[in-house]
PQR file of N, CA, C, O and H, with PARSE charges and radii, in Angstrom:
ATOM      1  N   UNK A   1     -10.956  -1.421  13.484 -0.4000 1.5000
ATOM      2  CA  UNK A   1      -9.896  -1.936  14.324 -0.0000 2.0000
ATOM      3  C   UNK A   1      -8.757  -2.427  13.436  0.5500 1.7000
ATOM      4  O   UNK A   1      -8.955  -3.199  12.498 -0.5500 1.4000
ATOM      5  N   UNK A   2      -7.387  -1.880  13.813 -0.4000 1.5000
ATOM      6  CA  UNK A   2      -6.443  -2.628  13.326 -0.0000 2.0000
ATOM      7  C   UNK A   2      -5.841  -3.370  13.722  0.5500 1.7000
ATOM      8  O   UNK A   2      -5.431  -3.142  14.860 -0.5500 1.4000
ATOM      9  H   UNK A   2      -7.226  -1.253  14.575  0.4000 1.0000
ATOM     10  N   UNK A   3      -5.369  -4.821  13.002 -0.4000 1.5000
ATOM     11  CA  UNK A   3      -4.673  -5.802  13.560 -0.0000 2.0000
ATOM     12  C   UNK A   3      -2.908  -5.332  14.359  0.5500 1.7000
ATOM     13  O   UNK A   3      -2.040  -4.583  13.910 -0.5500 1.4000
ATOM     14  H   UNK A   3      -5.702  -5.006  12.077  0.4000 1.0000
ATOM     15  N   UNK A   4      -2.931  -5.974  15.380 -0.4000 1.5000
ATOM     16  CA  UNK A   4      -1.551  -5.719  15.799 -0.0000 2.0000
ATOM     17  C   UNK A   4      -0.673  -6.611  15.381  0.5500 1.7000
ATOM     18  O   UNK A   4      -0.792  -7.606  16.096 -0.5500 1.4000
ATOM     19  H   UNK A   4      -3.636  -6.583  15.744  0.4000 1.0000
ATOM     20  N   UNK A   5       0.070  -6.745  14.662 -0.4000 1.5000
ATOM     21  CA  UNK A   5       1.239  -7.362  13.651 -0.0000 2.0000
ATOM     22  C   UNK A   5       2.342  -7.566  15.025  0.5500 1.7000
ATOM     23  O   UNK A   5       2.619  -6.499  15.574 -0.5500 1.4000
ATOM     24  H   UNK A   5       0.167  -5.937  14.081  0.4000 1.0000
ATOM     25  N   UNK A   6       2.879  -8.600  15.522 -0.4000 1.5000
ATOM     26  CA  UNK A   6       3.409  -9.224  15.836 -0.0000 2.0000
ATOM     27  C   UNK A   6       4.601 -10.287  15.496  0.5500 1.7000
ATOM     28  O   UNK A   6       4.278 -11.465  15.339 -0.5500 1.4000
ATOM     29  H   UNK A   6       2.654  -9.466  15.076  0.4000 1.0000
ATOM     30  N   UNK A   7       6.210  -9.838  15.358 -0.4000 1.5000
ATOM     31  CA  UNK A   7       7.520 -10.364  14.891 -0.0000 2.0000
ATOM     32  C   UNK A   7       8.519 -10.207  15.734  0.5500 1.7000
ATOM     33  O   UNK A   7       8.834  -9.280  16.481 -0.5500 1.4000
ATOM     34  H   UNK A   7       6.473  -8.882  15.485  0.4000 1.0000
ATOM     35  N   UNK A   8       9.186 -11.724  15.409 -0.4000 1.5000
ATOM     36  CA  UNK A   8      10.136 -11.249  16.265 -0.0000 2.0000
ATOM     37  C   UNK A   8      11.359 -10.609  15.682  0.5500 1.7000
ATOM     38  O   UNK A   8      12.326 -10.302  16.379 -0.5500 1.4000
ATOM     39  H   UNK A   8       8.930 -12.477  14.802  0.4000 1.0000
ATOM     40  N   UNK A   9      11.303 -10.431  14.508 -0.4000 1.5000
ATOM     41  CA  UNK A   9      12.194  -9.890  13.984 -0.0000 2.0000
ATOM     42  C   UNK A   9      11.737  -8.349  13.861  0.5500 1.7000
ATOM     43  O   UNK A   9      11.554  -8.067  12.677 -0.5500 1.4000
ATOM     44  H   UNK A   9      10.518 -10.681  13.941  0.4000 1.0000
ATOM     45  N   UNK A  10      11.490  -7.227  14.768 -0.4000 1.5000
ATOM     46  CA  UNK A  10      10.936  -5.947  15.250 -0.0000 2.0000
ATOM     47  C   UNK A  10      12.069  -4.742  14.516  0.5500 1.7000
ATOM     48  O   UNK A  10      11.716  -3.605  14.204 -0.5500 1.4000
ATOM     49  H   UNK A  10      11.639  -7.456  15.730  0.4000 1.0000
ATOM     50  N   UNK A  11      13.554  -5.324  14.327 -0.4000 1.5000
ATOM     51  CA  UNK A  11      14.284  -3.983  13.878 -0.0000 2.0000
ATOM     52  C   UNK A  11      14.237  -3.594  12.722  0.5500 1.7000
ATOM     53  O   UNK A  11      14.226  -2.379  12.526 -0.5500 1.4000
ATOM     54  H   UNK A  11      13.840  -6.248  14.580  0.4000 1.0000
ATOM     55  N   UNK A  12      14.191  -4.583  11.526 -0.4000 1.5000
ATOM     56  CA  UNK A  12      13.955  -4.383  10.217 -0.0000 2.0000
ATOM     57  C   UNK A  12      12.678  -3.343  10.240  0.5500 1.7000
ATOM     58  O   UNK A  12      12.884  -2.193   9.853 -0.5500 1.4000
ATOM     59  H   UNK A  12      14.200  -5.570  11.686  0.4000 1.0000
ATOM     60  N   UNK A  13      11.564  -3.664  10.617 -0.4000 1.5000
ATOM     61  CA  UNK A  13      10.024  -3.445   9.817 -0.0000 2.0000
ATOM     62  C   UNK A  13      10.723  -1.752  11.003  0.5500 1.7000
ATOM     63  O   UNK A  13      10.334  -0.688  10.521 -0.5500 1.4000
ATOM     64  H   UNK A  13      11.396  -4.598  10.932  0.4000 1.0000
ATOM     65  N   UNK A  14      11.266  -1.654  11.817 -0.4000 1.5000
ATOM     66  CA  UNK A  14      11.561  -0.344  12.280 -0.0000 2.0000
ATOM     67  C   UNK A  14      12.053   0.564  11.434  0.5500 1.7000
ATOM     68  O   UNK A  14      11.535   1.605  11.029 -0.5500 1.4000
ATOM     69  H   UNK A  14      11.582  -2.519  12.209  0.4000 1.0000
ATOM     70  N   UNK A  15      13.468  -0.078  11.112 -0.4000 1.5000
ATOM     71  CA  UNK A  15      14.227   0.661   9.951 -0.0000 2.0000
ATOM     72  C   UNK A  15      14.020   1.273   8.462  0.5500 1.7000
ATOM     73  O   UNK A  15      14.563   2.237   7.923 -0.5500 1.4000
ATOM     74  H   UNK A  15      13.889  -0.923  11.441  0.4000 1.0000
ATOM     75  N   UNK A  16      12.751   0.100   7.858 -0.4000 1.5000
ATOM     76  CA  UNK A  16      12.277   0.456   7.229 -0.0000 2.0000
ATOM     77  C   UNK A  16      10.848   1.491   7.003  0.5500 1.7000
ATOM     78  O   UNK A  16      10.418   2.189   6.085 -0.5500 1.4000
ATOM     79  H   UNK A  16      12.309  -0.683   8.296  0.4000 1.0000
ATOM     80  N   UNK A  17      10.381   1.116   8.499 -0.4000 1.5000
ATOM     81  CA  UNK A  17       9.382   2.486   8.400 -0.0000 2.0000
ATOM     82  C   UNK A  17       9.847   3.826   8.540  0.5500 1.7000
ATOM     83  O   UNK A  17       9.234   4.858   8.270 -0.5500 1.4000
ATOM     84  H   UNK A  17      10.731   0.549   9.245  0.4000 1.0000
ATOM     85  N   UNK A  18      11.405   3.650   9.151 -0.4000 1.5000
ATOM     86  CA  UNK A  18      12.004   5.019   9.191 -0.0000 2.0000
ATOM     87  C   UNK A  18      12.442   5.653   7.619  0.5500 1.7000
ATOM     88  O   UNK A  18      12.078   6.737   7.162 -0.5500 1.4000
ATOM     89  H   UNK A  18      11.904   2.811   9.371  0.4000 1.0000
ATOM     90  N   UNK A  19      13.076   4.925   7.143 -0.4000 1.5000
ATOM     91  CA  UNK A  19      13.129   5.295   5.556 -0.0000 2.0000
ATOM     92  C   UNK A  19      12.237   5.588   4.851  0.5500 1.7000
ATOM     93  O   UNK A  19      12.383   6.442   3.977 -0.5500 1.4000
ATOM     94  H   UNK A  19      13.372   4.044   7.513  0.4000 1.0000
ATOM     95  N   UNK A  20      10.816   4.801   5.102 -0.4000 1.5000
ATOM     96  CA  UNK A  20       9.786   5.113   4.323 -0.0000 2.0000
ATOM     97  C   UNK A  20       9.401   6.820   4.696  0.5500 1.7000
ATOM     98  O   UNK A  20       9.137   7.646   3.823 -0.5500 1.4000
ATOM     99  H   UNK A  20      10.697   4.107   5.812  0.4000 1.0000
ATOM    100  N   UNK A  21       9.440   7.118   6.191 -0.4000 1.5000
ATOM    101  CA  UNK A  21       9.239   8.658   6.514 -0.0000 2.0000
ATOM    102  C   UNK A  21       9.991   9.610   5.999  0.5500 1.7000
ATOM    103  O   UNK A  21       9.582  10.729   5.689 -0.5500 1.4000
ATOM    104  H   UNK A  21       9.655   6.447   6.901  0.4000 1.0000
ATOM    105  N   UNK A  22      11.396   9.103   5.862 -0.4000 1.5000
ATOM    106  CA  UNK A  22      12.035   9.887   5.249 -0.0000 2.0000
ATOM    107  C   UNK A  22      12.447  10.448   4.016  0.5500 1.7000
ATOM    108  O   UNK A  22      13.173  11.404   3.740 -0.5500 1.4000
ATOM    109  H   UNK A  22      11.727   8.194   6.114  0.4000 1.0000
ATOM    110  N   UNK A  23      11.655   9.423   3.173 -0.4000 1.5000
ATOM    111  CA  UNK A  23      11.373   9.564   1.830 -0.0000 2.0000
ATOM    112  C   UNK A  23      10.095  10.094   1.384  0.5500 1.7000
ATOM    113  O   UNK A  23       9.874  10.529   0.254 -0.5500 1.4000
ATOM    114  H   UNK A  23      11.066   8.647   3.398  0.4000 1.0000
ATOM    115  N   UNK A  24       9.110  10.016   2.532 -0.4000 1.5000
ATOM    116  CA  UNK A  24       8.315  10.684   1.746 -0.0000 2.0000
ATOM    117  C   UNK A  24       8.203  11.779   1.096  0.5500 1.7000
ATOM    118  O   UNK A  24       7.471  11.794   0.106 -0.5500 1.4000
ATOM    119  H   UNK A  24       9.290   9.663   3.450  0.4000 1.0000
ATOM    120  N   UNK A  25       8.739  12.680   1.407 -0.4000 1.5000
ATOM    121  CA  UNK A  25       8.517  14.332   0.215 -0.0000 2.0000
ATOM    122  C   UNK A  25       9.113  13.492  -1.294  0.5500 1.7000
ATOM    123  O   UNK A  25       8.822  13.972  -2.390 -0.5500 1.4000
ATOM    124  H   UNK A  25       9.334  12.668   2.212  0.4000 1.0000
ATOM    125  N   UNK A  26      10.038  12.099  -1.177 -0.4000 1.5000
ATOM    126  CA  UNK A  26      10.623  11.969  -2.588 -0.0000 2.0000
ATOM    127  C   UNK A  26       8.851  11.286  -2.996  0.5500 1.7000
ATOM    128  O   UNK A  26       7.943  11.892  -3.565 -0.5500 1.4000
ATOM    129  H   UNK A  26      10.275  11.709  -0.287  0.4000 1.0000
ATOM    130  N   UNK A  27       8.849   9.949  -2.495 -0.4000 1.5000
ATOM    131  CA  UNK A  27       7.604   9.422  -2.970 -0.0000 2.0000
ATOM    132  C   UNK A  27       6.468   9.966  -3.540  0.5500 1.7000
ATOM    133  O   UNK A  27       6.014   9.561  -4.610 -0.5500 1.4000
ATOM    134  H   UNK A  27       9.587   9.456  -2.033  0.4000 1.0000
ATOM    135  N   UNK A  28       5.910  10.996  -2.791 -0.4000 1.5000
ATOM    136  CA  UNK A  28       5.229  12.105  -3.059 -0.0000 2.0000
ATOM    137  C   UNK A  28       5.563  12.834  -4.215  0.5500 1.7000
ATOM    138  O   UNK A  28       4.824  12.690  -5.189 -0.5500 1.4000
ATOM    139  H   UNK A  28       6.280  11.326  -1.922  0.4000 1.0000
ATOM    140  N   UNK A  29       6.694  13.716  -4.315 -0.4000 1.5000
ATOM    141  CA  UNK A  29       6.858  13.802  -5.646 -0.0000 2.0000
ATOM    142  C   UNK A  29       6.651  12.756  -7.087  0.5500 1.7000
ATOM    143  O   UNK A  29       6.086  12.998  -8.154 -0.5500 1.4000
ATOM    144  H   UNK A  29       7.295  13.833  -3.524  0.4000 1.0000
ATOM    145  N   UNK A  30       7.236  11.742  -6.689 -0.4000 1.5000
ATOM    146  CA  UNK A  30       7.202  10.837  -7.993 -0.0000 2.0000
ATOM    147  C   UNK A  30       5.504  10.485  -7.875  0.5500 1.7000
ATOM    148  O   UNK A  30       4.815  10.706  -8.870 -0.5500 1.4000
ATOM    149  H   UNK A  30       7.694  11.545  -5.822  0.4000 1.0000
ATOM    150  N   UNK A  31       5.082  10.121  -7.055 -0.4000 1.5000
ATOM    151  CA  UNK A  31       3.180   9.808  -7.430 -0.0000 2.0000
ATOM    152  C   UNK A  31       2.328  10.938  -8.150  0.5500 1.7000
ATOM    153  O   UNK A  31       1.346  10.843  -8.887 -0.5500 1.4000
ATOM    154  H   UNK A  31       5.643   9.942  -6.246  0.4000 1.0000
ATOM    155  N   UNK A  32       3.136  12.195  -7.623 -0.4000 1.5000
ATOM    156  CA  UNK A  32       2.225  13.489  -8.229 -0.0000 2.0000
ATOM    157  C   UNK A  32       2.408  13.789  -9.836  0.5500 1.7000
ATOM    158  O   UNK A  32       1.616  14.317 -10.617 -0.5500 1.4000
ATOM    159  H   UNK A  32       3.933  12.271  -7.025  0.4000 1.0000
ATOM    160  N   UNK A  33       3.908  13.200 -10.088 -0.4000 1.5000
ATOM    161  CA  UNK A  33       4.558  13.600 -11.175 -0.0000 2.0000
ATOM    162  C   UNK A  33       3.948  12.264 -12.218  0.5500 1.7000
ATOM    163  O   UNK A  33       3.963  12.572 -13.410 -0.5500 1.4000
ATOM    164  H   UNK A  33       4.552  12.771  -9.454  0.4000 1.0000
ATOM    165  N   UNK A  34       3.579  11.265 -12.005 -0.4000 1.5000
ATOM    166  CA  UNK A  34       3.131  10.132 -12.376 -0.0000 2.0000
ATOM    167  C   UNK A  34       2.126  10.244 -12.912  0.5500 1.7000
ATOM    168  O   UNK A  34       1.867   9.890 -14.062 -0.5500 1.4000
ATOM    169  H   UNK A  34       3.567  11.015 -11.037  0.4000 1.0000
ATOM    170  N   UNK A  35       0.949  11.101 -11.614 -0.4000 1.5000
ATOM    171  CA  UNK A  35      -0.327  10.901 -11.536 -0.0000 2.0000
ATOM    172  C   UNK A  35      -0.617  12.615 -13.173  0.5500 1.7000
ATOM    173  O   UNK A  35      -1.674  12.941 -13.714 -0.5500 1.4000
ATOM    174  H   UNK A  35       1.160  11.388 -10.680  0.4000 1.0000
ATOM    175  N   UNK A  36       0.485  13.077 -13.342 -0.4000 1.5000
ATOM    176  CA  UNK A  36       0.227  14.206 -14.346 -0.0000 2.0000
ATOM    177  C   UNK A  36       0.072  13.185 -15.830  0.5500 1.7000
ATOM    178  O   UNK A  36      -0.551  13.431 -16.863 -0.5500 1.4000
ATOM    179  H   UNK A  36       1.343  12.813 -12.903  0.4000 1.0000
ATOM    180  N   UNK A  37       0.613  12.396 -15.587 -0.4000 1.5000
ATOM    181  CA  UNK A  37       0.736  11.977 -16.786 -0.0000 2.0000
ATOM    182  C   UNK A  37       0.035  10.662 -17.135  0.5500 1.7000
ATOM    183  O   UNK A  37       0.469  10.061 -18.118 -0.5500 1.4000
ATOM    184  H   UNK A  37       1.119  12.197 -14.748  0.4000 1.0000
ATOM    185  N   UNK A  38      -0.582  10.346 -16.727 -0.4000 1.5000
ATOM    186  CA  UNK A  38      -1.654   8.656 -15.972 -0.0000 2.0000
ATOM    187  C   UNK A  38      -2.700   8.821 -15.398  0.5500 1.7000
ATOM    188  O   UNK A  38      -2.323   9.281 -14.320 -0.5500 1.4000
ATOM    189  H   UNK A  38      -0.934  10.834 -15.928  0.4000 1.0000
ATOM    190  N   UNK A  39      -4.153   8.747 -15.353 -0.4000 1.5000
ATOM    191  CA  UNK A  39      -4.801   9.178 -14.858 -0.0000 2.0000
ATOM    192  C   UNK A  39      -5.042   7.622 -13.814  0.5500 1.7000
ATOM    193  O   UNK A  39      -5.320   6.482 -14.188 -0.5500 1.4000
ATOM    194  H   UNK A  39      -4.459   8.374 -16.229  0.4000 1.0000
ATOM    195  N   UNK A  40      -4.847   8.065 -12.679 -0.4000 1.5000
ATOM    196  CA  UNK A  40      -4.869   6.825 -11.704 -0.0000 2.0000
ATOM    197  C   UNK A  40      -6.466   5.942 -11.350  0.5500 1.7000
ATOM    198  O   UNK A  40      -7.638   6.285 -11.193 -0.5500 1.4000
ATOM    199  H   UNK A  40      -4.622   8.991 -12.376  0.4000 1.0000
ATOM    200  N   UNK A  41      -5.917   5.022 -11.346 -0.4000 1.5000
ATOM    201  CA  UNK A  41      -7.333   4.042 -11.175 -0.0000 2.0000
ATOM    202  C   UNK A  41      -8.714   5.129 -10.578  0.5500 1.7000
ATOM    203  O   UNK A  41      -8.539   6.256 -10.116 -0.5500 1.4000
ATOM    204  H   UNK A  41      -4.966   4.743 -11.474  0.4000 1.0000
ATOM    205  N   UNK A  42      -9.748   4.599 -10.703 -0.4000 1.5000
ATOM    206  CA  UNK A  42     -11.041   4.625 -10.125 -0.0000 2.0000
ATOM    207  C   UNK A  42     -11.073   4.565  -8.451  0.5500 1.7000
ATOM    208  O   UNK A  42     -11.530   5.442  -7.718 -0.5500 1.4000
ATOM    209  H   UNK A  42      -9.891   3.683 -11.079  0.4000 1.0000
ATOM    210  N   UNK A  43     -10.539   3.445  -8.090 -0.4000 1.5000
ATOM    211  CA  UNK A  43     -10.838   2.638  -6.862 -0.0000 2.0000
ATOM    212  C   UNK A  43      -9.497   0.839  -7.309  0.5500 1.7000
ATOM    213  O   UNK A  43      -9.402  -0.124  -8.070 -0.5500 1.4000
ATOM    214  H   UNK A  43     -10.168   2.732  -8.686  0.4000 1.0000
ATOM    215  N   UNK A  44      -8.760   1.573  -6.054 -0.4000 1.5000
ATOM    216  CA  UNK A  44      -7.843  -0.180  -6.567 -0.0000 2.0000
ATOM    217  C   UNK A  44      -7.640  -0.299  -4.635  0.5500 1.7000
ATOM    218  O   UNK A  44      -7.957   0.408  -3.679 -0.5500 1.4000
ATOM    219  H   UNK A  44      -8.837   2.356  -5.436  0.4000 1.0000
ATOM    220  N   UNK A  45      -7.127  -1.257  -4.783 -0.4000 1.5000
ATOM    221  CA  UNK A  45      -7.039  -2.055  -3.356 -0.0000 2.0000
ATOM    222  C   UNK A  45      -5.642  -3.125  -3.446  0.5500 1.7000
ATOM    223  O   UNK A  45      -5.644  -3.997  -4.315 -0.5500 1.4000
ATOM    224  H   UNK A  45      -6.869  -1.831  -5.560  0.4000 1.0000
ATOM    225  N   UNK A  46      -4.515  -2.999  -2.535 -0.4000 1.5000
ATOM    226  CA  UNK A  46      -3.044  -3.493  -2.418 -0.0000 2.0000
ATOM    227  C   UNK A  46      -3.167  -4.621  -1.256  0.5500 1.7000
ATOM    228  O   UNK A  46      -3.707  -4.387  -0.175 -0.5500 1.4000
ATOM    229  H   UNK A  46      -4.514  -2.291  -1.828  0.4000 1.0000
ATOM    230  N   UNK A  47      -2.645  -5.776  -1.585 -0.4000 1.5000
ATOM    231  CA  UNK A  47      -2.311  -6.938  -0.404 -0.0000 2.0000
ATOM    232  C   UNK A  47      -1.104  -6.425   0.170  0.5500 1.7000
ATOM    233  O   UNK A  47      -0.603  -5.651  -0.645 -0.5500 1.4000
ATOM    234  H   UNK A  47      -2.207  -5.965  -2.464  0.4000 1.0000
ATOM    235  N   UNK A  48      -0.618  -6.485   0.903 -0.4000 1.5000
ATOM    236  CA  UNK A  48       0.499  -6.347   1.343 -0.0000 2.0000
ATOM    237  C   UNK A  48       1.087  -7.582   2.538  0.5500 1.7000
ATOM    238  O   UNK A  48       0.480  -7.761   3.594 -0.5500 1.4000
ATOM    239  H   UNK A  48      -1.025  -7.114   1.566  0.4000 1.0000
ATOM    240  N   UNK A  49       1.970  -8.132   2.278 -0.4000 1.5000
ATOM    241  CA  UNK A  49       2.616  -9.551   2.999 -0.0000 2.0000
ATOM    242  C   UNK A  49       3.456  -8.541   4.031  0.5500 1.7000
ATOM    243  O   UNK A  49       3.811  -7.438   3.617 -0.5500 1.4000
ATOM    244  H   UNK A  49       2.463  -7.987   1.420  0.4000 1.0000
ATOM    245  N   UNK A  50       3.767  -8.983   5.436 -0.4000 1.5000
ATOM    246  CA  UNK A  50       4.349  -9.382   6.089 -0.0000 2.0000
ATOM    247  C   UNK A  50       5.217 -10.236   6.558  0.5500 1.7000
ATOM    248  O   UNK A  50       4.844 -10.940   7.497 -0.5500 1.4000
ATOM    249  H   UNK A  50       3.478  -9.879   5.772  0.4000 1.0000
ATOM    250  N   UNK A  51       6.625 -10.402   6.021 -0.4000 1.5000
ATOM    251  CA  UNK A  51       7.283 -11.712   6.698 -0.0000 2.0000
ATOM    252  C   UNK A  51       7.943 -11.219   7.941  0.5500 1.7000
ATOM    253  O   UNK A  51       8.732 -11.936   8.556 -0.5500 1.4000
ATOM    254  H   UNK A  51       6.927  -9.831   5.259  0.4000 1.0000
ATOM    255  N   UNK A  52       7.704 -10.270   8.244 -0.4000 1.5000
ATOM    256  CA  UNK A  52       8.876 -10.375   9.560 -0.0000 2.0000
ATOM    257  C   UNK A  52       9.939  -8.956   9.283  0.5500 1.7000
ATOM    258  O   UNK A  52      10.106  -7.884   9.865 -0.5500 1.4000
ATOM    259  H   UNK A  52       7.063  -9.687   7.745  0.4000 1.0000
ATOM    260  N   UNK A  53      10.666  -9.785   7.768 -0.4000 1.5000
ATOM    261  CA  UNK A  53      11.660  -8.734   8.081 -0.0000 2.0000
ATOM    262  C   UNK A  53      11.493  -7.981   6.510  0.5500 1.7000
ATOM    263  O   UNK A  53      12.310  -7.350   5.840 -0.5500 1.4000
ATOM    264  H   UNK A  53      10.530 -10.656   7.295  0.4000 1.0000
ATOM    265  N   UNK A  54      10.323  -8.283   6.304 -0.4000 1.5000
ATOM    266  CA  UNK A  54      10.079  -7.569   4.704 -0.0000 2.0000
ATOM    267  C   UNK A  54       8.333  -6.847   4.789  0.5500 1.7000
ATOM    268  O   UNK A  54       7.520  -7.066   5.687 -0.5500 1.4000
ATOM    269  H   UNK A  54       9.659  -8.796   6.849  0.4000 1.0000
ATOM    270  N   UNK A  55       8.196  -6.246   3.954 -0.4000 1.5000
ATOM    271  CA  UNK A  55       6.553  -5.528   3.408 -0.0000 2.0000
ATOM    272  C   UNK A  55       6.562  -5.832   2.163  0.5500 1.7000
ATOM    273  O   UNK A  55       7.508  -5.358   1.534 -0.5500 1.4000
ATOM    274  H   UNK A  55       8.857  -6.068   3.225  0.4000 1.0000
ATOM    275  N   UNK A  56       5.753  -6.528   1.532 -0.4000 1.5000
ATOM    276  CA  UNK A  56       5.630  -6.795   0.179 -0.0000 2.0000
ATOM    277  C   UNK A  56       4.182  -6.517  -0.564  0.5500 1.7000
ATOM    278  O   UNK A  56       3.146  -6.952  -0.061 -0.5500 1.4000
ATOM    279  H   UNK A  56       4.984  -6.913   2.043  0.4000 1.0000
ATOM    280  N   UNK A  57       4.177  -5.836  -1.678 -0.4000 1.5000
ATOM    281  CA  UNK A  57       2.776  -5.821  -2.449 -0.0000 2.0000
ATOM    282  C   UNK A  57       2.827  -7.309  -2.734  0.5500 1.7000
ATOM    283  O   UNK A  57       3.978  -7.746  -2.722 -0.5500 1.4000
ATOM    284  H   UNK A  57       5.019  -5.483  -2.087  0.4000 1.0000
ATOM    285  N   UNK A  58       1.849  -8.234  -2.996 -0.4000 1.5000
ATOM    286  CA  UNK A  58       1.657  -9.303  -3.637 -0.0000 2.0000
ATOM    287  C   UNK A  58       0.253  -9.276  -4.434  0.5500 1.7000
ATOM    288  O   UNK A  58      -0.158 -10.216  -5.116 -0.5500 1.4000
ATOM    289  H   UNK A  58       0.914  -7.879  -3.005  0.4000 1.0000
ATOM    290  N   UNK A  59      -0.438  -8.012  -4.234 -0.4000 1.5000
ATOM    291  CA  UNK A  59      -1.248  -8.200  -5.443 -0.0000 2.0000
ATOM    292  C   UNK A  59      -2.442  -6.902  -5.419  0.5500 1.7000
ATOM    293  O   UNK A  59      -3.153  -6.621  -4.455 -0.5500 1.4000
ATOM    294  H   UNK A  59      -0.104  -7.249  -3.680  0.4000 1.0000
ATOM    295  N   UNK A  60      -2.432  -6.334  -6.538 -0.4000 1.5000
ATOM    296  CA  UNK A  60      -3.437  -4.996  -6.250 -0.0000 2.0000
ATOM    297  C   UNK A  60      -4.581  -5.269  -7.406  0.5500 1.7000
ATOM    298  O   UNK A  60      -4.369  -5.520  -8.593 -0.5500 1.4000
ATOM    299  H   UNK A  60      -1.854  -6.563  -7.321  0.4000 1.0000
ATOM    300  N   UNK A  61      -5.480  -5.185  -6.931 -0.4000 1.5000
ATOM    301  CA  UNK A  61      -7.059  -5.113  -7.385 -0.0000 2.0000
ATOM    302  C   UNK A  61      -7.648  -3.713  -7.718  0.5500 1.7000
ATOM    303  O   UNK A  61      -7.834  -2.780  -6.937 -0.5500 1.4000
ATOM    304  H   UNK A  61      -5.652  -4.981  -5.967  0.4000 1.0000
ATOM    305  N   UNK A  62      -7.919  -3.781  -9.156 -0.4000 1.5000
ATOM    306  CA  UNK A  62      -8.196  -2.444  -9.521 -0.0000 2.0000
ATOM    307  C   UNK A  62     -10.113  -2.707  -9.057  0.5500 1.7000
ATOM    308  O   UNK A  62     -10.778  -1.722  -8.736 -0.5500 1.4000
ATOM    309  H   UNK A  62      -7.768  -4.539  -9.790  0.4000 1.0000
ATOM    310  N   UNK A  63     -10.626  -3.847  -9.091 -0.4000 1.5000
ATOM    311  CA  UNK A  63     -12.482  -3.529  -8.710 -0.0000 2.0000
ATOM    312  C   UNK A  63     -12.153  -4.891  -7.609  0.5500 1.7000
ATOM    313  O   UNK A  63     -12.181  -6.056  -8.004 -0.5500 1.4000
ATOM    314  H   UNK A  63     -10.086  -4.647  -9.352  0.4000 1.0000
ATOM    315  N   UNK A  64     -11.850  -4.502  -6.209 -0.4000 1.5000
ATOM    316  CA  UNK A  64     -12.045  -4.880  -4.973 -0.0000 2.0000
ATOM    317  C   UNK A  64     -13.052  -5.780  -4.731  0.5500 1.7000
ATOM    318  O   UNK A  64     -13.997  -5.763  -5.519 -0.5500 1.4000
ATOM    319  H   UNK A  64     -11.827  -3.555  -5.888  0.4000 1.0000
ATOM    320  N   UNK A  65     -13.069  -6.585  -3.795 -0.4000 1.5000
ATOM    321  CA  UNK A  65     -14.326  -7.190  -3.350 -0.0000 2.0000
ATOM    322  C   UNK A  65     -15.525  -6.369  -3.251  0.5500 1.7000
ATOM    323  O   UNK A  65     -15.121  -5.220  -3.068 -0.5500 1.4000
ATOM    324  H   UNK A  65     -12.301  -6.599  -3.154  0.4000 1.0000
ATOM    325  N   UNK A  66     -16.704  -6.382  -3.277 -0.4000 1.5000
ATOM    326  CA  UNK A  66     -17.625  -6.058  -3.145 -0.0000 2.0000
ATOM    327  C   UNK A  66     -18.484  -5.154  -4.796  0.5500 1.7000
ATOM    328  O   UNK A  66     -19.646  -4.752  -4.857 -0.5500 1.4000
ATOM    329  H   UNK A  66     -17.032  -7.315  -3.425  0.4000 1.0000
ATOM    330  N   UNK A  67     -17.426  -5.081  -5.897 -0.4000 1.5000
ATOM    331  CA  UNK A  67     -17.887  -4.469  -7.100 -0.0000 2.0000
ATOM    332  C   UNK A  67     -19.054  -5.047  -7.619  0.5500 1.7000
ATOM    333  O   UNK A  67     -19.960  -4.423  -8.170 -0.5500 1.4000
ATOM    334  H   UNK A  67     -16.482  -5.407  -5.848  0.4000 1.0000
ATOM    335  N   UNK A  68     -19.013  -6.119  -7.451 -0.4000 1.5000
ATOM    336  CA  UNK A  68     -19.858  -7.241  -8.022 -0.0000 2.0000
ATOM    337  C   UNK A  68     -21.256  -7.258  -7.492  0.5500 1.7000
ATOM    338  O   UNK A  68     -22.261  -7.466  -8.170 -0.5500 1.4000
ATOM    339  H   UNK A  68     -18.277  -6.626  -7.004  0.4000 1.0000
ATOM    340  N   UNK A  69     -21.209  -6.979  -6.013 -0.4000 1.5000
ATOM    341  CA  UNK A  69     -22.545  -6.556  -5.728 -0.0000 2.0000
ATOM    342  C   UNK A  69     -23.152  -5.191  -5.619  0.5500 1.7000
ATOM    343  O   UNK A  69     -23.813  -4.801  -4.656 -0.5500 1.4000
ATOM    344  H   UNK A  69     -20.392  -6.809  -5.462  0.4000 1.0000
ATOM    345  N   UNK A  70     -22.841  -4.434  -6.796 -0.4000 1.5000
ATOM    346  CA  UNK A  70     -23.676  -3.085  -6.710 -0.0000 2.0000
ATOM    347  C   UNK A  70     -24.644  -2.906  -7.445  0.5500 1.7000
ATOM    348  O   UNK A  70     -24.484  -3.034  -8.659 -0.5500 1.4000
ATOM    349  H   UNK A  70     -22.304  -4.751  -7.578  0.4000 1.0000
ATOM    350  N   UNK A  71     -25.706  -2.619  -7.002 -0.4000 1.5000
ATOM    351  CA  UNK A  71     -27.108  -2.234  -7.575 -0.0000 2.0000
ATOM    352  C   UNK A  71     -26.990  -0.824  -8.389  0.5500 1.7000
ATOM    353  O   UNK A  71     -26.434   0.247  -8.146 -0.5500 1.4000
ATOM    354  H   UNK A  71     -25.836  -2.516  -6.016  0.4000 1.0000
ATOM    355  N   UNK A  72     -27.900  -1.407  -9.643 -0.4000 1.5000
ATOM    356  CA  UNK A  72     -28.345  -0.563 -10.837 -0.0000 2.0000
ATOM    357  C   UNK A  72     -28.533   1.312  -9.902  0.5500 1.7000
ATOM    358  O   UNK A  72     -28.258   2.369 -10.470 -0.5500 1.4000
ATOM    359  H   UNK A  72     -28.352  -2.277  -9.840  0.4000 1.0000
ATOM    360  N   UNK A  73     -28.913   1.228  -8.829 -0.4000 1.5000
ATOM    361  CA  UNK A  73     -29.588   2.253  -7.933 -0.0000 2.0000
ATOM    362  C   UNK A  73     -28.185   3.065  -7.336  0.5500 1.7000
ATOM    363  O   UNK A  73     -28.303   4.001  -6.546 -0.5500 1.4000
ATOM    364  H   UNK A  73     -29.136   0.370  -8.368  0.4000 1.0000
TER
END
């Protein structure tokens, strides 16, 4: 289940998901072109904030919750 995110500030997080669509073929390029030259994490995991009228990373975890409990098996 995903949470339903709720603002009253609704036009920004619009505008910007429209840009984000419209950039993707660029984004895409630059991750592929990145990923030639970097071999990308294992397993990482991104916070991402909500204020309303912004999306923010605030913090990415390359061994996530749960690393810690994995069995030898």
């Amino acid at each position: 289940m995903v949470p339903h995110l709720v603002t009253a500030l609704t036009g920004p997080i619009n505008e910007l998901e429209q840009r984000i669509l419209e950039s993707t073929p660029v984004i895409e390029r630059w991750f592929r072109l990145e990923w030639m030259e970097h071999t990308p994490p294992f397993y990482t995991s991104v916070d991402v904030r909500n204020a309303g009228f912004k999306l923010a990373p605030v913090d990415t975890n390359l061994y996530p919750g749960g690393w810690n409990h994995l069995t030898p098996e």
